[in-house]
Backbone as a chain_set.jsonl record, in Angstrom:
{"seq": "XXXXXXXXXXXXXXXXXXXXXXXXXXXXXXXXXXXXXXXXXXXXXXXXXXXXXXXXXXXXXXXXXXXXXXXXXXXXXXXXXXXXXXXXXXXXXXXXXXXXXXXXXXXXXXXXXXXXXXXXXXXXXXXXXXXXXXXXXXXXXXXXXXXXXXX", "coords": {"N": [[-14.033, 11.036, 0.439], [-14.162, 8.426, -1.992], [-13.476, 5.726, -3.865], [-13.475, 3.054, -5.974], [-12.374, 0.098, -7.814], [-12.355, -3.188, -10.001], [-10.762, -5.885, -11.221], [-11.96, -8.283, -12.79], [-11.334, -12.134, -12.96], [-8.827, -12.471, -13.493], [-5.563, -13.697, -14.859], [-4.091, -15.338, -12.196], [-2.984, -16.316, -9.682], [-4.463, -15.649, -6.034], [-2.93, -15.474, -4.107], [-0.326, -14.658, -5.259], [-0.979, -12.47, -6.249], [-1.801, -11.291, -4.278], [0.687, -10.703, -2.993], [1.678, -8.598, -4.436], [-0.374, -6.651, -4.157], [0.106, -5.975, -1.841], [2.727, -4.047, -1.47], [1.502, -1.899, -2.492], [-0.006, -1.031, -0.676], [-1.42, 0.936, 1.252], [-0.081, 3.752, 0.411], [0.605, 6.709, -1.588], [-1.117, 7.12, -4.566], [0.419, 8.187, -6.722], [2.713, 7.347, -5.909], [2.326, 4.562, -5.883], [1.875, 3.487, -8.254], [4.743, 4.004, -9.267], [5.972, 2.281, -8.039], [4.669, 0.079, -8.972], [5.739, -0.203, -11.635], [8.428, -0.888, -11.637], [7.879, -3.116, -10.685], [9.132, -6.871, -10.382], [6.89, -8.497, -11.455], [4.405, -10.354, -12.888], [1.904, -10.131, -12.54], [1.94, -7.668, -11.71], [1.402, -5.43, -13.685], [-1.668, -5.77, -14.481], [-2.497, -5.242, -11.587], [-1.626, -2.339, -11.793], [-3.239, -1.54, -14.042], [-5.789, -1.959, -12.498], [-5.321, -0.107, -10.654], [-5.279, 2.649, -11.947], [-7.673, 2.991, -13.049], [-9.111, 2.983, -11.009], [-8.666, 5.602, -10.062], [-9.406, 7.016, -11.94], [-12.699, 6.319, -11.832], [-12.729, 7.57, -9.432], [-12.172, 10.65, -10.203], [-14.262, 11.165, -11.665], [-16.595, 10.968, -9.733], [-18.804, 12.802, -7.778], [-17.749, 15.722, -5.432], [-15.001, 15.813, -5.336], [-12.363, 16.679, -5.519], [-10.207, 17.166, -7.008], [-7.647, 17.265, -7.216], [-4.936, 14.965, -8.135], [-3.436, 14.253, -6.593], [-3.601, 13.745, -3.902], [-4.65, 11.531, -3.961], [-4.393, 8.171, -1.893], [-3.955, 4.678, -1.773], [-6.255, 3.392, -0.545], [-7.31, 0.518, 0.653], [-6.802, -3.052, -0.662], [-7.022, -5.895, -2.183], [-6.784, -9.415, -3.308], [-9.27, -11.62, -4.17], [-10.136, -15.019, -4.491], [-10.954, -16.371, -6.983], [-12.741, -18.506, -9.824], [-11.643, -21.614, -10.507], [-9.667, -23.352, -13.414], [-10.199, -26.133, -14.579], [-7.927, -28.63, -16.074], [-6.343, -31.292, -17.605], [-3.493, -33.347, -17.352], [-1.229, -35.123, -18.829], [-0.312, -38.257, -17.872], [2.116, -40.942, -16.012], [1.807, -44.363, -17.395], [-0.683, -44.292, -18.428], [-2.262, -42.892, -16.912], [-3.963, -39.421, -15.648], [-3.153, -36.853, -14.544], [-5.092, -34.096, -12.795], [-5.01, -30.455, -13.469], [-5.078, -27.222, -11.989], [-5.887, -23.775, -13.262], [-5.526, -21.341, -11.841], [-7.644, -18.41, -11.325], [-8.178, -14.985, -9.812], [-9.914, -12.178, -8.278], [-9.246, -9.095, -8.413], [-9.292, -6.079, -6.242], [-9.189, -2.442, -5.414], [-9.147, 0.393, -3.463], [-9.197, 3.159, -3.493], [-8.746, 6.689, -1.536], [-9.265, 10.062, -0.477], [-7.267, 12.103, 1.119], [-7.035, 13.873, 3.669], [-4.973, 16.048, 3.95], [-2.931, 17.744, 2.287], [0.061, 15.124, 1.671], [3.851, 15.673, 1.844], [6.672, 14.235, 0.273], [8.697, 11.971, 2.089], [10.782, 13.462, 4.32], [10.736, 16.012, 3.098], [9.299, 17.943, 4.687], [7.264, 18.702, 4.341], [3.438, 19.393, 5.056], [4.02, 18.01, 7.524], [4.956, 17.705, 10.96], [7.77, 19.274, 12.627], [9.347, 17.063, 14.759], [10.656, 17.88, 18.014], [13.189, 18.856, 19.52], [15.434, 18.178, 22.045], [17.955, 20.857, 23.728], [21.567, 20.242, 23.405], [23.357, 20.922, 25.61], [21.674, 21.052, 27.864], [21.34, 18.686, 29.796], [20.396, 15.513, 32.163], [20.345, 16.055, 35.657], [23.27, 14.912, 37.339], [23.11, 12.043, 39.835], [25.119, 12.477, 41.278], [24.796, 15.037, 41.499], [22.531, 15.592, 42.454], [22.501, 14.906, 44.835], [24.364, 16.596, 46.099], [23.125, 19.19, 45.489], [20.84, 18.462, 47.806], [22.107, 18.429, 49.825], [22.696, 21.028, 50.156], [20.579, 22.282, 51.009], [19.691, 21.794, 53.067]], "CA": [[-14.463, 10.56, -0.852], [-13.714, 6.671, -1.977], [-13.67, 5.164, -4.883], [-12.579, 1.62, -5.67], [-11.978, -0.309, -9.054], [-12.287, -4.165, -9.664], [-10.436, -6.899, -12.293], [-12.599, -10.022, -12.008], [-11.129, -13.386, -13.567], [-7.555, -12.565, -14.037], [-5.401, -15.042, -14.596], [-3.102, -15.21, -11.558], [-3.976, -16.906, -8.087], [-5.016, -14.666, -5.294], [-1.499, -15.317, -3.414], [0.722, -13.982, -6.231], [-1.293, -10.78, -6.637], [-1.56, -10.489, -2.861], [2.178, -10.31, -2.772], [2.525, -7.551, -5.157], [-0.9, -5.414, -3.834], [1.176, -5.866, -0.648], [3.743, -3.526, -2.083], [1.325, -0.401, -2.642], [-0.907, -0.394, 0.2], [-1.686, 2.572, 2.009], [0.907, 4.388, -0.297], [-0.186, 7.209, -2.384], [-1.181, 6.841, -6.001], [2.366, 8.111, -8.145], [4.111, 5.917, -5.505], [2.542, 3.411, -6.208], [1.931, 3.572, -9.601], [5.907, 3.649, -9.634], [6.048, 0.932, -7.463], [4.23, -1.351, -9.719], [6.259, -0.238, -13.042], [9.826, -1.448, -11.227], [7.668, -4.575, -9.821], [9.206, -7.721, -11.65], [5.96, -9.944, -11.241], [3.336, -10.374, -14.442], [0.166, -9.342, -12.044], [1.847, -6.005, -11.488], [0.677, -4.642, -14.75], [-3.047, -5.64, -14.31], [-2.764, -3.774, -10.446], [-1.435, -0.872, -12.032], [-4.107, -1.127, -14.628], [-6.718, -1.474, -11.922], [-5.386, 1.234, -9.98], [-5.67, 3.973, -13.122], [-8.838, 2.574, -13.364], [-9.537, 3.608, -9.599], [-8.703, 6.733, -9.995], [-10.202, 8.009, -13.104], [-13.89, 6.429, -10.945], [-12.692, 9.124, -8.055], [-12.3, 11.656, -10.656], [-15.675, 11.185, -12.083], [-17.727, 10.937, -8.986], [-18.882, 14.119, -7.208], [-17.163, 15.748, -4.241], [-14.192, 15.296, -5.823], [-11.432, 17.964, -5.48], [-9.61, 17.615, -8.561], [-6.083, 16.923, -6.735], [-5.043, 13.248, -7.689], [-2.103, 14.088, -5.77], [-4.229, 13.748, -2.817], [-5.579, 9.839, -3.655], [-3.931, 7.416, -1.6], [-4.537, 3.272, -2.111], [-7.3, 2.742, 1.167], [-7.487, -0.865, 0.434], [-6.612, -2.912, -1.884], [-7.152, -7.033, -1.769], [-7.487, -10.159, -4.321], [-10.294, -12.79, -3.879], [-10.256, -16.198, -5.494], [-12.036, -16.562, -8.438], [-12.693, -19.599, -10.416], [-10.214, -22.036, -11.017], [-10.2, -23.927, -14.681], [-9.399, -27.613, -14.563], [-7.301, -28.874, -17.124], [-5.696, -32.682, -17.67], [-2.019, -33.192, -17.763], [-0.827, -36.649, -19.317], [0.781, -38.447, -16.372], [2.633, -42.336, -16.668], [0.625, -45.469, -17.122], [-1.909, -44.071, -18.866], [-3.144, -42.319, -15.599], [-4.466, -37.954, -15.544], [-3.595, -35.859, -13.258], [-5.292, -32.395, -12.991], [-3.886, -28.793, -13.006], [-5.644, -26.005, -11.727], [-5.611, -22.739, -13.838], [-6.547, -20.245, -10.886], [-7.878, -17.198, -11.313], [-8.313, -14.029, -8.788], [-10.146, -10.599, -8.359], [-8.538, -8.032, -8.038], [-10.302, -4.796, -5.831], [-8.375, -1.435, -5.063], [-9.725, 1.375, -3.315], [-8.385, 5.037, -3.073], [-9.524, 7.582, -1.392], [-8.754, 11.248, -0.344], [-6.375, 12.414, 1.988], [-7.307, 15.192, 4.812], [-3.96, 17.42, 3.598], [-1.624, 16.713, 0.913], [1.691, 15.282, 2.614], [5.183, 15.409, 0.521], [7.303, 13.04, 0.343], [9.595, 11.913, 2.999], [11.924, 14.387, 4.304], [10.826, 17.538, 2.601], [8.888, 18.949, 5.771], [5.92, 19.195, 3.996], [2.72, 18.477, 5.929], [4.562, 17.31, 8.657], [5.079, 18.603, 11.89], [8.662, 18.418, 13.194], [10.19, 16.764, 15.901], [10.713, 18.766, 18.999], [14.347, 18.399, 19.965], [16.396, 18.845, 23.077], [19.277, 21.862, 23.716], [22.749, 19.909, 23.301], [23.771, 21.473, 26.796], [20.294, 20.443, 28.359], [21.2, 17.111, 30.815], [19.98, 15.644, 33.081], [22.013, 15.825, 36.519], [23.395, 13.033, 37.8], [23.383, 11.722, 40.839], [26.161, 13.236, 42.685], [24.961, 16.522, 41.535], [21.528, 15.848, 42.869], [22.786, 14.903, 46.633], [24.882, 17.933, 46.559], [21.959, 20.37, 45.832], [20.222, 18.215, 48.783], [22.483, 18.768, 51.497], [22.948, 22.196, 50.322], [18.683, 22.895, 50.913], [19.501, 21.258, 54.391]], "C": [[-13.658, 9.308, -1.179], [-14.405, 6.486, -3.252], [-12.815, 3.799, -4.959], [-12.832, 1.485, -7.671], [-11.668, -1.942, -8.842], [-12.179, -5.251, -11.117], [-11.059, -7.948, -12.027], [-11.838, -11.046, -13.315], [-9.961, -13.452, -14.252], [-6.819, -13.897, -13.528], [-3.955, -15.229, -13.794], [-3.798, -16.299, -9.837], [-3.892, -15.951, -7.355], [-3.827, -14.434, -4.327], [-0.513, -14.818, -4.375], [0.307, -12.827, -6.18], [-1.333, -10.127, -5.339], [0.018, -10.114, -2.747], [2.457, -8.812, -3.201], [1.317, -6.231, -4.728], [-0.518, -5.023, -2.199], [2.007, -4.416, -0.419], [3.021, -2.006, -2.188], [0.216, -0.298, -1.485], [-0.922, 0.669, 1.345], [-0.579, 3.856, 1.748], [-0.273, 5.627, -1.453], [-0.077, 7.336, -3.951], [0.172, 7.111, -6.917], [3.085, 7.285, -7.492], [3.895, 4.828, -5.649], [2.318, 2.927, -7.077], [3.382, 3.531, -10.14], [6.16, 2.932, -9.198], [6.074, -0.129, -8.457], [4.889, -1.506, -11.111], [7.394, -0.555, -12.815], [9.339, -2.761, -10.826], [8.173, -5.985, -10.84], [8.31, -8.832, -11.599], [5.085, -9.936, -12.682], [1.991, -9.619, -13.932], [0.636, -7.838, -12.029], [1.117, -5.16, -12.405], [-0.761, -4.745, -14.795], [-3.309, -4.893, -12.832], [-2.925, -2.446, -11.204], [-2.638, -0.582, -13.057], [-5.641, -0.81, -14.073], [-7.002, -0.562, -11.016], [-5.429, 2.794, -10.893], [-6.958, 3.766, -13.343], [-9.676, 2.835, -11.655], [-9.714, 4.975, -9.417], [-8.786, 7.758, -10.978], [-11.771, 7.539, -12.444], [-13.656, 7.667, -10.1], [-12.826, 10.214, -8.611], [-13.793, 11.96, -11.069], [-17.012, 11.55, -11.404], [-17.464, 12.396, -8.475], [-18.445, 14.351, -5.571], [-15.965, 15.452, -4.542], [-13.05, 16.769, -5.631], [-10.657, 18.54, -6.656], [-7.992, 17.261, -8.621], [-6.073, 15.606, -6.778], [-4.123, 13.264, -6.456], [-2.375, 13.684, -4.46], [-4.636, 12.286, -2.115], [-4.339, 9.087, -2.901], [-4.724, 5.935, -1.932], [-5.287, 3.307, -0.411], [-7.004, 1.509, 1.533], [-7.006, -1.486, -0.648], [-6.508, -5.019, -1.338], [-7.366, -7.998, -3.153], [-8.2, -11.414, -3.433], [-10.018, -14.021, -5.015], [-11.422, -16.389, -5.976], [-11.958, -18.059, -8.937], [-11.876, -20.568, -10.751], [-10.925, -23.345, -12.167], [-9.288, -25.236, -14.629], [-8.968, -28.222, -15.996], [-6.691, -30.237, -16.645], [-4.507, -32.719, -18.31], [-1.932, -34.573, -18.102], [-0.388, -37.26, -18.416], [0.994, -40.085, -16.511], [1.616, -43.182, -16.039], [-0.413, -45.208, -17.64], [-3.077, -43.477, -17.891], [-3.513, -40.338, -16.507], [-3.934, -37.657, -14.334], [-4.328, -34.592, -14.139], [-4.987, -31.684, -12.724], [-4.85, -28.418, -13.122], [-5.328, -24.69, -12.529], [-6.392, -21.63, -12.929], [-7.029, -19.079, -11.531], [-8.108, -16.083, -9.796], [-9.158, -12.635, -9.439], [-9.654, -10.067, -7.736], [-9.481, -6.439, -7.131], [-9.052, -3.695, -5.068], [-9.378, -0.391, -4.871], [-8.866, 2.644, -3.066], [-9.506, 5.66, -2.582], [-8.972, 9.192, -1.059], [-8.203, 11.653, 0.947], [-7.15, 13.674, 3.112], [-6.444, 16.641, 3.951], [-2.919, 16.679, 2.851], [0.071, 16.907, 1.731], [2.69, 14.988, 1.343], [5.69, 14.201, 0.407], [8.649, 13.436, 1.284], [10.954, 12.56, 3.399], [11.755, 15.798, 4.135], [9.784, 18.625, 3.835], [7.229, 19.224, 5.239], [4.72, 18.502, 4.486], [2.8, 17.715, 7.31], [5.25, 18.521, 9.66], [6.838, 18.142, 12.375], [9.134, 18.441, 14.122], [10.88, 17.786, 17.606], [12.039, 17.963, 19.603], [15.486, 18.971, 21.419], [17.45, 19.48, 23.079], [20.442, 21.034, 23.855], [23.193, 19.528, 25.045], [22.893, 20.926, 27.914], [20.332, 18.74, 28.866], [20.963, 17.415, 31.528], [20.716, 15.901, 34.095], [22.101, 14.618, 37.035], [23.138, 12.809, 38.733], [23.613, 12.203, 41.827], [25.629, 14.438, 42.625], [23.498, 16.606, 43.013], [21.567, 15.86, 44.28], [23.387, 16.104, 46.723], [24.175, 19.111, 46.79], [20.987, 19.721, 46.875], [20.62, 18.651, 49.645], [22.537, 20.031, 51.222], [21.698, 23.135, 50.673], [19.38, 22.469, 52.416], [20.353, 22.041, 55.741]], "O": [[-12.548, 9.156, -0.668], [-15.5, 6.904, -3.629], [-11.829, 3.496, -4.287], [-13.24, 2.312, -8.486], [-10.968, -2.284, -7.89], [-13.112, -5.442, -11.897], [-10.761, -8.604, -11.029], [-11.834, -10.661, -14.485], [-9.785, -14.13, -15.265], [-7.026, -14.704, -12.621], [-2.883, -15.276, -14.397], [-4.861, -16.686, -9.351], [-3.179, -15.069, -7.833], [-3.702, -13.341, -3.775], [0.45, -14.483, -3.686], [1.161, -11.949, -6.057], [-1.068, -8.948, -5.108], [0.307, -8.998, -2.314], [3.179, -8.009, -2.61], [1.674, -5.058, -4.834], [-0.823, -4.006, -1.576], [1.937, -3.78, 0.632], [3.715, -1.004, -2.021], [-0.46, 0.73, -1.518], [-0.071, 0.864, 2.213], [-0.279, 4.709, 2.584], [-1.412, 5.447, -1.885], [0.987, 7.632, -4.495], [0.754, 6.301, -7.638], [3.932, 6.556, -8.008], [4.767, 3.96, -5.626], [2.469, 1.705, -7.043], [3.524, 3.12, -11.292], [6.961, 2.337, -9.919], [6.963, -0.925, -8.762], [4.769, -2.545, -11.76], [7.945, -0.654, -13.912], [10.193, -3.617, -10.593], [7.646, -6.134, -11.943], [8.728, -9.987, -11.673], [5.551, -9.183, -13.538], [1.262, -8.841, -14.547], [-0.136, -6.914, -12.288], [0.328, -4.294, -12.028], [-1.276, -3.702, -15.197], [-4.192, -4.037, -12.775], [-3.905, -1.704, -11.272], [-3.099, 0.558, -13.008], [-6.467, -0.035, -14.555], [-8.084, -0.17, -10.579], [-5.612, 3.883, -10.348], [-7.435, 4.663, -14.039], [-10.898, 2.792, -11.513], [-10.637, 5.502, -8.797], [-8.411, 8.93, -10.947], [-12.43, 8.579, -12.459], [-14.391, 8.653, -10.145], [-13.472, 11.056, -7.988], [-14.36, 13.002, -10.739], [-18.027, 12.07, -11.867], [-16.43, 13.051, -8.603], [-18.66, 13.543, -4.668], [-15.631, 14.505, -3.83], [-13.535, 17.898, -5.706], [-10.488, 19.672, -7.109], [-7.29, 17.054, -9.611], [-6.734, 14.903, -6.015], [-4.107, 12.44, -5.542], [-1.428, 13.253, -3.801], [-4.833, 11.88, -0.97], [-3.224, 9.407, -3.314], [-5.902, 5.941, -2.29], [-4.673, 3.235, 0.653], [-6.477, 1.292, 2.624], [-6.725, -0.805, -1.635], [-5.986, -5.355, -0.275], [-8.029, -7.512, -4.069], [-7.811, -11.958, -2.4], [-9.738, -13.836, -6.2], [-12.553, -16.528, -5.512], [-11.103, -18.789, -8.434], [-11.134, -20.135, -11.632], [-11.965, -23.996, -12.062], [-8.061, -25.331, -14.637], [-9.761, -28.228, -16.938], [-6.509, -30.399, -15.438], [-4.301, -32.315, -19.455], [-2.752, -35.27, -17.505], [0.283, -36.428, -17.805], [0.086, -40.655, -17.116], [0.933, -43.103, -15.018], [-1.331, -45.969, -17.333], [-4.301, -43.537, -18.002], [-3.313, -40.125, -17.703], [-4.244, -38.16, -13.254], [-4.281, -34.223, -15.313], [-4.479, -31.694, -11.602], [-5.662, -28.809, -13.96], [-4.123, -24.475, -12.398], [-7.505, -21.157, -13.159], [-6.489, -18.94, -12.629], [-8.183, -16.662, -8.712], [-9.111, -12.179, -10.582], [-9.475, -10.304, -6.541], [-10.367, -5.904, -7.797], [-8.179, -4.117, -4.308], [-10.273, -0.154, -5.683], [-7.88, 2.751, -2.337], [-10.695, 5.489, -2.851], [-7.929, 9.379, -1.684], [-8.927, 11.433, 1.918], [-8.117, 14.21, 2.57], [-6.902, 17.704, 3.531], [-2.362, 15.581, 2.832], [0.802, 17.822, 2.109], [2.487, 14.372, 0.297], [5.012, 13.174, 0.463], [9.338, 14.454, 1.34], [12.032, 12.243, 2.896], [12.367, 16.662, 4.761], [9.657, 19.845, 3.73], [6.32, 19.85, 5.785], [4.69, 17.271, 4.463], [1.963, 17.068, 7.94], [5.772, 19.611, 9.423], [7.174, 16.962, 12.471], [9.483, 19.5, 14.644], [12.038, 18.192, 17.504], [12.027, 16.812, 20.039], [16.104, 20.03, 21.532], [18.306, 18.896, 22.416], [20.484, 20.988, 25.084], [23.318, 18.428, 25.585], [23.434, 20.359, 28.863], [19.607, 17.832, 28.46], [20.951, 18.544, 32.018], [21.902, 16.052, 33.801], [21.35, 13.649, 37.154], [22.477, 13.812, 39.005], [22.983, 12.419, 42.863], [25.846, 15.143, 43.61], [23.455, 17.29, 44.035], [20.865, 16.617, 44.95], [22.87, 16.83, 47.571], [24.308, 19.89, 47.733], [20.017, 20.471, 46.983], [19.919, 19.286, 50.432], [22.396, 20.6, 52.305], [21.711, 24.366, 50.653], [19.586, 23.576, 52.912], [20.218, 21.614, 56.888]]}, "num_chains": 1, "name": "protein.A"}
């Protein structure tokens, strides 16, 4: 199940907000919903608003489980949007122009297979298969010795 969510004509350029949807991708929704409330950029707060806005769509649609705990970010990308030309004063009686970019914003979540914990706590996760202490290999010398001793 997938759901997405989409800010059109914010006012950021599409490289600033990529930086910061950088930061929660393929993370799952409370992490990165805390992610974006420690983020010190200005777009963070319109992510985070279009990722609550992602995942109240997932809740809504059918097939839905009911566990947010479950949503992870799928995707998550900005597109350039419009940019608003504006005239700066500049010497000699010349113009330059400034760009006022804009970007869309698009975030998708979707649903997990099995709800994993968070890092460390064993949960969901299979672990590690580890070798006996005592358990070397032999060396060398040992290995010629059990040769000549077959011989």
């Amino acid at each position: 199940m997938e759901a997405h969510a989409t800010a059109r004509y914010v006012r950021t350029s599409a490289q600033k907000a990529g930086l910061v949807l950088a930061l929660i991708r393929g993370k799952d929704v409370n992490r990165a919903l805390a992610t974006l409330k420690f983020t010190r950029k200005g777009v963070a707060e319109d992510v985070a608003k279009v990722l609550r806005s992602a995942v109240a769509n997932a809740q809504q649609k059918d097939g839905f489980s009911g566990d947010v705990d479950r949503l992870f970010v799928s995707a998550c990308y900005a597109n350039q949007g419009p940019s608003q030309k504006r005239v700066r004063p500049a010497p000699m009686g010349r113009a330059f122009r400034v760009l006022k970019r804009t970007a869309h914003l698009t975030v998708r979540v979707a649903e997990r297979a099995e709800k994993v914990g968070p890092v460390g706590t064993g949960v969901g996760t299979e672990a590690p298969k580890r070798r006996r202490a005592g358990a070397k290999k032999q060396t060398p010398a040992a290995k010629r010795a059990t040769k000549k001793a077959k011989e």
